[in-house]
RODO-2510 file (C-alpha; in nm, 4 decimals, decimal comma):
residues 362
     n   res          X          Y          Z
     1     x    -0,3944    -0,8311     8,3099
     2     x    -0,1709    -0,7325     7,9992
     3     x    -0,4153    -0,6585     7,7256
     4     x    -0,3940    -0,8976     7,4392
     5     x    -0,1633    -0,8213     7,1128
     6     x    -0,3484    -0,8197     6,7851
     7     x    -0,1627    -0,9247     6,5088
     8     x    -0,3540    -0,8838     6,1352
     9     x    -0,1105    -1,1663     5,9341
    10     x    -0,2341    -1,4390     6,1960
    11     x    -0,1439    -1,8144     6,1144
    12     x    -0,5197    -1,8424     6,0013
    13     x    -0,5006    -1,5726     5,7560
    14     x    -0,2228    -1,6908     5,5840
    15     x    -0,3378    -2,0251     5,5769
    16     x    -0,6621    -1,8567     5,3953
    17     x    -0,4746    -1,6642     5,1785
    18     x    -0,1995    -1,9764     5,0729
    19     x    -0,5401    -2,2374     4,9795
    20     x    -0,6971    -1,8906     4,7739
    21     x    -0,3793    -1,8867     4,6008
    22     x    -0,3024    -2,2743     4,5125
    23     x    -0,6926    -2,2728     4,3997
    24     x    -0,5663    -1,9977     4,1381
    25     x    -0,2944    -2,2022     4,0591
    26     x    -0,4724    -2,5303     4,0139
    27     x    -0,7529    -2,3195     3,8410
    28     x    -0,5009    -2,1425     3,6026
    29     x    -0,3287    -2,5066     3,5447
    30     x    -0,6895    -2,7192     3,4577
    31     x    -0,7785    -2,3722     3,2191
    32     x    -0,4277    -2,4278     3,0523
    33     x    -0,4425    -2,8013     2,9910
    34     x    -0,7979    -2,8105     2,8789
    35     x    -0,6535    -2,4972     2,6600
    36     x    -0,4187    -2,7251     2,4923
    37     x    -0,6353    -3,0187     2,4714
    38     x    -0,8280    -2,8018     2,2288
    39     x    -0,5450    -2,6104     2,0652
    40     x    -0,4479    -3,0003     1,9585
    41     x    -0,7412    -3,1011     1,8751
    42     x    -0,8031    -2,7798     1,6483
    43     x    -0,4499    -2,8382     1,5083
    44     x    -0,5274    -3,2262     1,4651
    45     x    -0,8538    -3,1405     1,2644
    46     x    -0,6937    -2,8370     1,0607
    47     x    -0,4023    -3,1185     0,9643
    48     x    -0,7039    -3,3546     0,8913
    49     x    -0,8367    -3,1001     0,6045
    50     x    -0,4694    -2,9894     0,4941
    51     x    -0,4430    -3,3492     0,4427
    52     x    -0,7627    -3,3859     0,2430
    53     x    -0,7085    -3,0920     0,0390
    54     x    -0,3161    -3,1877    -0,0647
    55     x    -0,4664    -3,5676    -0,1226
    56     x    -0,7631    -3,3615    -0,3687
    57     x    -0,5273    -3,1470    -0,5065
    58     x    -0,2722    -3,4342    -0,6051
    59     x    -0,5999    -3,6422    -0,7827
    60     x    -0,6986    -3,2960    -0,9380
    61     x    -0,3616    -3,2700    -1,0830
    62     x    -0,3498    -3,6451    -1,1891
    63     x    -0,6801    -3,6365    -1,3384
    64     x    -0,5693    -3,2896    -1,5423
    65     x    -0,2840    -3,5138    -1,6767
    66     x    -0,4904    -3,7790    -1,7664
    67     x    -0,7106    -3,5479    -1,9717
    68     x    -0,4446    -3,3910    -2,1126
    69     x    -0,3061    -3,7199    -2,2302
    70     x    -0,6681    -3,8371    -2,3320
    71     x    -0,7290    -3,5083    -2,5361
    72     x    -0,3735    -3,5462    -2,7098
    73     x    -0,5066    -3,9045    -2,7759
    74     x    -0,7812    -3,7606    -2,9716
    75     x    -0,6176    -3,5461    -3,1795
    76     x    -0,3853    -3,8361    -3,2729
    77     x    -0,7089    -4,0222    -3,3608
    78     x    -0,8445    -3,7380    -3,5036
    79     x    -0,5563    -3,6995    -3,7468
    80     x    -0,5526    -4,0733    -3,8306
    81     x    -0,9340    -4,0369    -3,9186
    82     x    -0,8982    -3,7133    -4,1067
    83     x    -0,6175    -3,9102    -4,3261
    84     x    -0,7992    -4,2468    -4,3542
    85     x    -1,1042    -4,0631    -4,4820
    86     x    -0,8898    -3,8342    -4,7538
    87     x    -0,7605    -4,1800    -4,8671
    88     x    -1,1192    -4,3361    -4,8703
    89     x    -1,1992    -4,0177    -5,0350
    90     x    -0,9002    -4,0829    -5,3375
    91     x    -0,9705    -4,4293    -5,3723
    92     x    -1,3581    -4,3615    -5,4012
    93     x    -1,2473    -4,1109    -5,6717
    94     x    -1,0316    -4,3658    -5,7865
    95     x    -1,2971    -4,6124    -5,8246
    96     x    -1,5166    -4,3759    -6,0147
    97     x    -1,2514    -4,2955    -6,3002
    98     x    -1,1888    -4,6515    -6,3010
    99     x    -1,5451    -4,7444    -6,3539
   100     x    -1,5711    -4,4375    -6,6051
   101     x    -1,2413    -4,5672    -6,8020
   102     x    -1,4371    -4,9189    -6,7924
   103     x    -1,7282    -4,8436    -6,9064
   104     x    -1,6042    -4,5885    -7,1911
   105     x    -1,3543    -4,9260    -7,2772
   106     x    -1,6825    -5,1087    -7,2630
   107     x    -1,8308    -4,9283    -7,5305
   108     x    -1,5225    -4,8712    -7,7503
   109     x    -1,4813    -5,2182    -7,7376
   110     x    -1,8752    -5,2695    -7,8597
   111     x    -1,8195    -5,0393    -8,1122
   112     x    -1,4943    -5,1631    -8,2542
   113     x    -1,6697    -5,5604    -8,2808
   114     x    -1,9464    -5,3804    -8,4518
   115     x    -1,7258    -5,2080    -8,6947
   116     x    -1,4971    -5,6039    -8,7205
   117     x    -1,8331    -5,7387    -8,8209
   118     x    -1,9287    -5,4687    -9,0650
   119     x    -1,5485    -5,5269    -9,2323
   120     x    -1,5951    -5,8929    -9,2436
   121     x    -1,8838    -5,8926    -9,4428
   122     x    -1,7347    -5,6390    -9,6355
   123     x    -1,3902    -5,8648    -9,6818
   124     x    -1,6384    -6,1520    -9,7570
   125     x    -1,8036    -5,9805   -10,0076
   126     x    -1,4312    -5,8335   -10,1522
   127     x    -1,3083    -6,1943   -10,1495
   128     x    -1,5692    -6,3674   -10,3879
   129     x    -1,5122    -6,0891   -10,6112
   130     x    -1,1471    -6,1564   -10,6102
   131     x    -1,1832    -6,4911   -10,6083
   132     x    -1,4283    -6,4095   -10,9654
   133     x    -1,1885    -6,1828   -11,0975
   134     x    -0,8413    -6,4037   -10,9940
   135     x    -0,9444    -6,6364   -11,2909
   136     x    -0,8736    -6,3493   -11,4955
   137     x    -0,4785    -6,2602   -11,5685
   138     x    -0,3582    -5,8953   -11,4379
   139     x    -0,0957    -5,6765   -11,5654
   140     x     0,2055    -5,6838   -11,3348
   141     x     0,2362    -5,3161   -11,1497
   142     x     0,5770    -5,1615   -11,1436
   143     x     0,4837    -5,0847   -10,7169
   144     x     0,8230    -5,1431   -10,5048
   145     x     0,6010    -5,2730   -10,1982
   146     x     0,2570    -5,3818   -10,2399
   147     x    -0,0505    -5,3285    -9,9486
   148     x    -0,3954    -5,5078    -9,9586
   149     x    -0,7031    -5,2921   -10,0073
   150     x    -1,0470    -5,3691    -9,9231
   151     x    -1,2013    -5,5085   -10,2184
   152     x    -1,2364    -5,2649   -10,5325
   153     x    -1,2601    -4,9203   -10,2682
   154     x    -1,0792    -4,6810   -10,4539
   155     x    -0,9909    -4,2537   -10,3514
   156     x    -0,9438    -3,9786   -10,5424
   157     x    -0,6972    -3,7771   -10,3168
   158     x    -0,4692    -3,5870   -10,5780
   159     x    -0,1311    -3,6939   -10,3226
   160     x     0,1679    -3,6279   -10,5049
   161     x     0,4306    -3,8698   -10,3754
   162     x     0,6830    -3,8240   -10,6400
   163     x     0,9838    -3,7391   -10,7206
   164     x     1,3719    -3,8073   -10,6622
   165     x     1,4239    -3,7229   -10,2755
   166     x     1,1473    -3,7884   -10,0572
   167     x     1,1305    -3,6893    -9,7127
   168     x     0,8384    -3,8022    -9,5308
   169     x     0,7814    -3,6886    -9,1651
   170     x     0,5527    -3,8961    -8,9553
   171     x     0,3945    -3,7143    -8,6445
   172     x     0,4095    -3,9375    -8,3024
   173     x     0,2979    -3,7545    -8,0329
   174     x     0,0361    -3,7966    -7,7914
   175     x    -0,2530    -3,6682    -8,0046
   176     x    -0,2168    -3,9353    -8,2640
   177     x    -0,3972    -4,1599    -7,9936
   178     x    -0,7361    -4,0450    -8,0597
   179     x    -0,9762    -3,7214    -8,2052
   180     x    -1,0827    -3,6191    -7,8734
   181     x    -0,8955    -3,4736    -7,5262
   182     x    -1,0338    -3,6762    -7,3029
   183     x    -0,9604    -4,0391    -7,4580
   184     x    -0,6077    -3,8971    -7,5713
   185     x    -0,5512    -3,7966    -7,2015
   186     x    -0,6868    -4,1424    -7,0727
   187     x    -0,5103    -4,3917    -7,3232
   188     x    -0,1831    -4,1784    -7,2593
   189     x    -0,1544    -4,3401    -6,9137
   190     x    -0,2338    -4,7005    -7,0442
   191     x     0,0152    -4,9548    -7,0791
   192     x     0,2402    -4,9314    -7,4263
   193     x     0,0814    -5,1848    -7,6207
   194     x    -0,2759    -5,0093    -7,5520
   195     x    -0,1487    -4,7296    -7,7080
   196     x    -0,0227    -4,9123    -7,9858
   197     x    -0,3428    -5,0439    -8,0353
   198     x    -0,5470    -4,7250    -8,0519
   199     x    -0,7669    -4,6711    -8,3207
   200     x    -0,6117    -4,3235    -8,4442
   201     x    -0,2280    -4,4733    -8,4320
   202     x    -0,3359    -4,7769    -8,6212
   203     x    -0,4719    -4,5537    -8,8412
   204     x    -0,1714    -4,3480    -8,9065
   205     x     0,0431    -4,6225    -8,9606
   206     x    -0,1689    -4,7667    -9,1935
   207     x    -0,1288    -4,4148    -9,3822
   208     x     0,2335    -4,5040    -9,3587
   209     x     0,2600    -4,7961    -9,5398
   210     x     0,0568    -4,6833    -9,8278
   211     x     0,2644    -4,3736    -9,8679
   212     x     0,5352    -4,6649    -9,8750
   213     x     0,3438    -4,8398   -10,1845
   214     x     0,3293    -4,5503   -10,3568
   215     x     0,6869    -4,4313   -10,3784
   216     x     0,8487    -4,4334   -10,7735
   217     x     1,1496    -4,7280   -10,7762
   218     x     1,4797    -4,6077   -10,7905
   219     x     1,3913    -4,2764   -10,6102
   220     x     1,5599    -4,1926   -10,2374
   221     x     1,3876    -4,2099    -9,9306
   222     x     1,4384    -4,0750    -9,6117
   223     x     1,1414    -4,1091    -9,2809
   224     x     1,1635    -3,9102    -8,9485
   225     x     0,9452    -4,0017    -8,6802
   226     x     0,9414    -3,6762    -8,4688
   227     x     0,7080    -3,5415    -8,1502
   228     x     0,9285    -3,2623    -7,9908
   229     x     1,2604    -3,3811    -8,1246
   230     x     1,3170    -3,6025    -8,4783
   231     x     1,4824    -3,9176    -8,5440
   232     x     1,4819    -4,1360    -8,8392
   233     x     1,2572    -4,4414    -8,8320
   234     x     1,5950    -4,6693    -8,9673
   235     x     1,8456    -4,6427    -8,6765
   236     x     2,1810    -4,5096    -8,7909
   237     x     2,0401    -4,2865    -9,1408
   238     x     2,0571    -3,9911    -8,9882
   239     x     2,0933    -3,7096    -9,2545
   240     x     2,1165    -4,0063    -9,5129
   241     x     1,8805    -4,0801    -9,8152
   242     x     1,8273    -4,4415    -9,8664
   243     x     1,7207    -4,5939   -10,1437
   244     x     1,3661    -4,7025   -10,2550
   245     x     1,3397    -5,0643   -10,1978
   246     x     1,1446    -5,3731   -10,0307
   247     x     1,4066    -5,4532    -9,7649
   248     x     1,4974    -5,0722    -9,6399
   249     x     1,1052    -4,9677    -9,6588
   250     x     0,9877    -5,3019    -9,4545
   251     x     1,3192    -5,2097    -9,2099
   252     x     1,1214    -4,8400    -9,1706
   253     x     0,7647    -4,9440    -9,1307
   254     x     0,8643    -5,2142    -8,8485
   255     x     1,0206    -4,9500    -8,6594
   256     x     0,7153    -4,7440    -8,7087
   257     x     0,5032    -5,0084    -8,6007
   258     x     0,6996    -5,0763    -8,2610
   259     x     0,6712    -4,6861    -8,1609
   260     x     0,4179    -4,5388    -7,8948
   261     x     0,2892    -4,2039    -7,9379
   262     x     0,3983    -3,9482    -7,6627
   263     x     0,4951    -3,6207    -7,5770
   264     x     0,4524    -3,2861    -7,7152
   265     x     0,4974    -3,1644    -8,1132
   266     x     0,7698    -2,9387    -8,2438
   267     x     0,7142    -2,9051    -8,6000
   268     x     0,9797    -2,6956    -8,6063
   269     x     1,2922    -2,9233    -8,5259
   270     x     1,0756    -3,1206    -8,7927
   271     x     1,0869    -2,9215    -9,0485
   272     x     1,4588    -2,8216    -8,9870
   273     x     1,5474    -3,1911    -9,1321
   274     x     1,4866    -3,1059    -9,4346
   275     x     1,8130    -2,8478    -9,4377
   276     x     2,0301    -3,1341    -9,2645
   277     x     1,9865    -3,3668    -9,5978
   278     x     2,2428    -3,3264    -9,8613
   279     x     2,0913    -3,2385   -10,0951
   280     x     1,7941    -3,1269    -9,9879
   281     x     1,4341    -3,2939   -10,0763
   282     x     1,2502    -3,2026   -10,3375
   283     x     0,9311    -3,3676   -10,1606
   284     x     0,8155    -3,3157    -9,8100
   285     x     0,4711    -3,5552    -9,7216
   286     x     0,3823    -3,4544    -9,3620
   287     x     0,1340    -3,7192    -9,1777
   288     x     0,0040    -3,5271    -8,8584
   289     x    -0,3100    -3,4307    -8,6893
   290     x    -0,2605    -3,0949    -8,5576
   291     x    -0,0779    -2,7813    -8,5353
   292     x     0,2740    -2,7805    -8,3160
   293     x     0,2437    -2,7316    -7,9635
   294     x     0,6016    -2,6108    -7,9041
   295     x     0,9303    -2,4335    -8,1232
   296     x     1,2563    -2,5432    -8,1174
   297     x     1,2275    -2,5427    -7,7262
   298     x     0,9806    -2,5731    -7,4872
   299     x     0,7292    -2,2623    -7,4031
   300     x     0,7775    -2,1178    -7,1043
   301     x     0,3743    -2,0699    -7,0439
   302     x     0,2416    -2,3947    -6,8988
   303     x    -0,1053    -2,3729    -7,1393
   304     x    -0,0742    -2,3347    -7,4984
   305     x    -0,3492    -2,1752    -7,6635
   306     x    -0,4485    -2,1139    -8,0380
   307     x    -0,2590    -1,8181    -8,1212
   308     x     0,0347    -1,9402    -7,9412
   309     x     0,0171    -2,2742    -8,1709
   310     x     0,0051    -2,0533    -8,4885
   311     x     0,3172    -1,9076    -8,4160
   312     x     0,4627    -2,2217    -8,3857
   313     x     0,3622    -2,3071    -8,6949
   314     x     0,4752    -1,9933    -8,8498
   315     x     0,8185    -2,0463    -8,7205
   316     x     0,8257    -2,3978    -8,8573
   317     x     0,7296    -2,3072    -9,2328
   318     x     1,0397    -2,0385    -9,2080
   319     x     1,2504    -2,3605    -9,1153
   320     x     1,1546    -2,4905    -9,4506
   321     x     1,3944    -2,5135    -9,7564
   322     x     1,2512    -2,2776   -10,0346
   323     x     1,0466    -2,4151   -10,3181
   324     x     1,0148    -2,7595   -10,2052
   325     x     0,6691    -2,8995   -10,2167
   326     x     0,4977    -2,9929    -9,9093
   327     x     0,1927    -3,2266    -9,9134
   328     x     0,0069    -3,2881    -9,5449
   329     x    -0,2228    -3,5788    -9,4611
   330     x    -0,4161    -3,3841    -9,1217
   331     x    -0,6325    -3,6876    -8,9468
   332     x    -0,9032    -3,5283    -8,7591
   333     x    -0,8592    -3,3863    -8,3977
   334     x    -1,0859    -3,1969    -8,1183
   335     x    -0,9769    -2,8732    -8,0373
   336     x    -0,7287    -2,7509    -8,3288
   337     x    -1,0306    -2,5597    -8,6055
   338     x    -0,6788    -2,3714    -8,7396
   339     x    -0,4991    -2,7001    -8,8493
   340     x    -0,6674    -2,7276    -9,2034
   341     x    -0,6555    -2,4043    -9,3162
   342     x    -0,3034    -2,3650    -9,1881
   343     x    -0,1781    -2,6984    -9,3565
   344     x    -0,4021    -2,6129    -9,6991
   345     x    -0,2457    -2,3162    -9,7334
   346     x     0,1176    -2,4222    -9,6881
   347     x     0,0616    -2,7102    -9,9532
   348     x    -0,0980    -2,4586   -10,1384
   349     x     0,1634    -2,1675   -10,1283
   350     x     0,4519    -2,4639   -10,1604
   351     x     0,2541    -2,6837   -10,4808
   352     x     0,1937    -2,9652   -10,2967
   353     x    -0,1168    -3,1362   -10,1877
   354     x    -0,3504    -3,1454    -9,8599
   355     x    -0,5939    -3,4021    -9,7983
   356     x    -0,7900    -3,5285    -9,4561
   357     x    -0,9046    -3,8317    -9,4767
   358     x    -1,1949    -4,0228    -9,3240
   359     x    -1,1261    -4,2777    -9,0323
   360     x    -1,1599    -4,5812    -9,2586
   361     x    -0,8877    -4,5020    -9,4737
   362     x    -0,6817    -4,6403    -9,6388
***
């Protein structure tokens, strides 16, 4: 009996080997799939979060905006407050000058009916002893203009207002508003016919029109209204004398009654009038209250002090025509101790006269 072949790769080993094998293969394939179940999954949740961040990133960068625009909202308001409460500020400062102005108005005011009162009584009293004495005939005076007095007051004040061509210069600048700084620098800014009403300028005109009452008849006349530049109170006299009479002085004091004191003084450009009349004066009468606070032009320092003013004044008196004689009338003023002894001596080195007179005169 042939002995049986053996054969190793039998049907039943292959069979083996071929199941081995697909179990790999379906092994290796469920591995793989579950593999990319998870990959997915991983990749779905890492999308998730890249999703959440962008979406927190994008209300980050809106909320940034918004608090940029919020903080450049309050700066706006900031500024607006910072500028409403500087103009609260100036109208609260406002206020107070206002209330300081009404209160030193206040008390002028007092003041000025306490002095009406005291010269009613005393115009009272004048008029019965007119009204005794009118009974009586008067010599006729020989007076071109005549002014009323207050009852039978009467000054020594040794003015010489005479002779043939008078010049009289009549200060109107700013200073003739009061004595003092501080009420000159607050009735500056009031309305014209304040001004006009100030107790100083009402004061100086009044000066005016006595000069006027004492001029000699028949002499010539000529008035210059000056602060930093003159001008004859009679529009259209310029370097003219006119003649001493009712009609031209009432035609000069009118005019000096509708002016408002203003500006600096140039006593200078005053003073250089007197060269421009032909001929010249042989009486200068000066109604002022201070030294000059200028030359011919304006100083090119912005404050003005005492020594400065002197040499103003110097300059002016070499403007002057030689051996004319110059008579001041200085009111009062706060702040200028030269002024008097400057004025005194000119009308003393020129032979004419100086006198200051108290506030209740004429």
């Amino acid at each position: 009996m042939p002995r049986r072949r053996l054969e190793i790769f039998s049907m039943s080993f292959l069979d083996a080997i071929c199941c081995g094998f697909g179990a790999l293969i379906l092994l290796f394939m469920l591995i793989t799939a579950k593999g990319r179940m998870h990959v997915e999954q991983v990749t779905e949740d890492l999308r998730s979060q890249a999703l959440l961040v962008e979406q927190q990133f994008l209300q980050a960068r809106q909320d940034l905006v918004e608090a940029k625009n919020s903080a450049e909202l309050l700066d706006q308001a900031k500024v607006r407050t910072e500028g409403l409460s500087a103009r609260i500020i100036d109208e609260l400062e406002q206020q107070r000058v206002q209330l300081a102005e009404a209160e030193n108005e206040t008390l002028a005011r007092r003041e000025r009916l306490e002095r009406l009162k005291a010269d009613i009584a005393a115009l009272e009293e004048g008029a019965k002893r007119l009204e005794a004495q009118s009974k009586r005939p008067t010599p006729v005076g020989d007076a071109v203009r005549a002014r009323a007095g207050q009852g039978d007051r009467m000054y020594l004040t040794g003015l010489r207002v005479g002779g043939q061509r008078i010049l009289i210069l009549f200060d109107t600048s700013a200073s003739m508003l009061d004595e003092t700084l501080v009420n000159i620098l607050r009735i500056r800014n009031m309305p014209e016919d304040r001004r006009r009403r100030a107790d100083k300028w009402r004061q100086a005109v009044a000066i005016l029109e006595w000069t006027a009452t004492q001029l000699p008849p028949g002499a010539q006349l000529q008035i210059y209204a000056f602060d930093v530049q003159p001008r004859p109170l009679v529009d259209g006299t310029a370097g003219q004398w006119l003649t001493v009479d009712g009609p031209t002085l009432d035609r000069a004091l009118q005019a000096a009654r509708k002016l408002v004191p203003q500006g600096g003084t140039s006593l200078e450009n005053a003073f250089a009038v007197a060269r421009t009349l032909n001929p010249q004066p042989d009486n200068i009468l000066v109604i002022t209250d201070g030294l000059p606070t200028q030359g011919a032009t304006p100083p090119r320092a912005r404050v003005v002090d005492g020594d400065d003013r002197l040499r103003f004044f110097e300059r002016a008196v070499n403007a002057l025509p030689r051996k004319v004689p110059v008579s001041v009338i200085l009111l009062p003023m706060e702040g200028d101790p030269d002024a008097a002894d400057a004025y005194w001596r000119l009308a003393r080195a020129s032979g004419g006269s100086f006198i200051s007179p108290s506030r209740d005169w004429p």
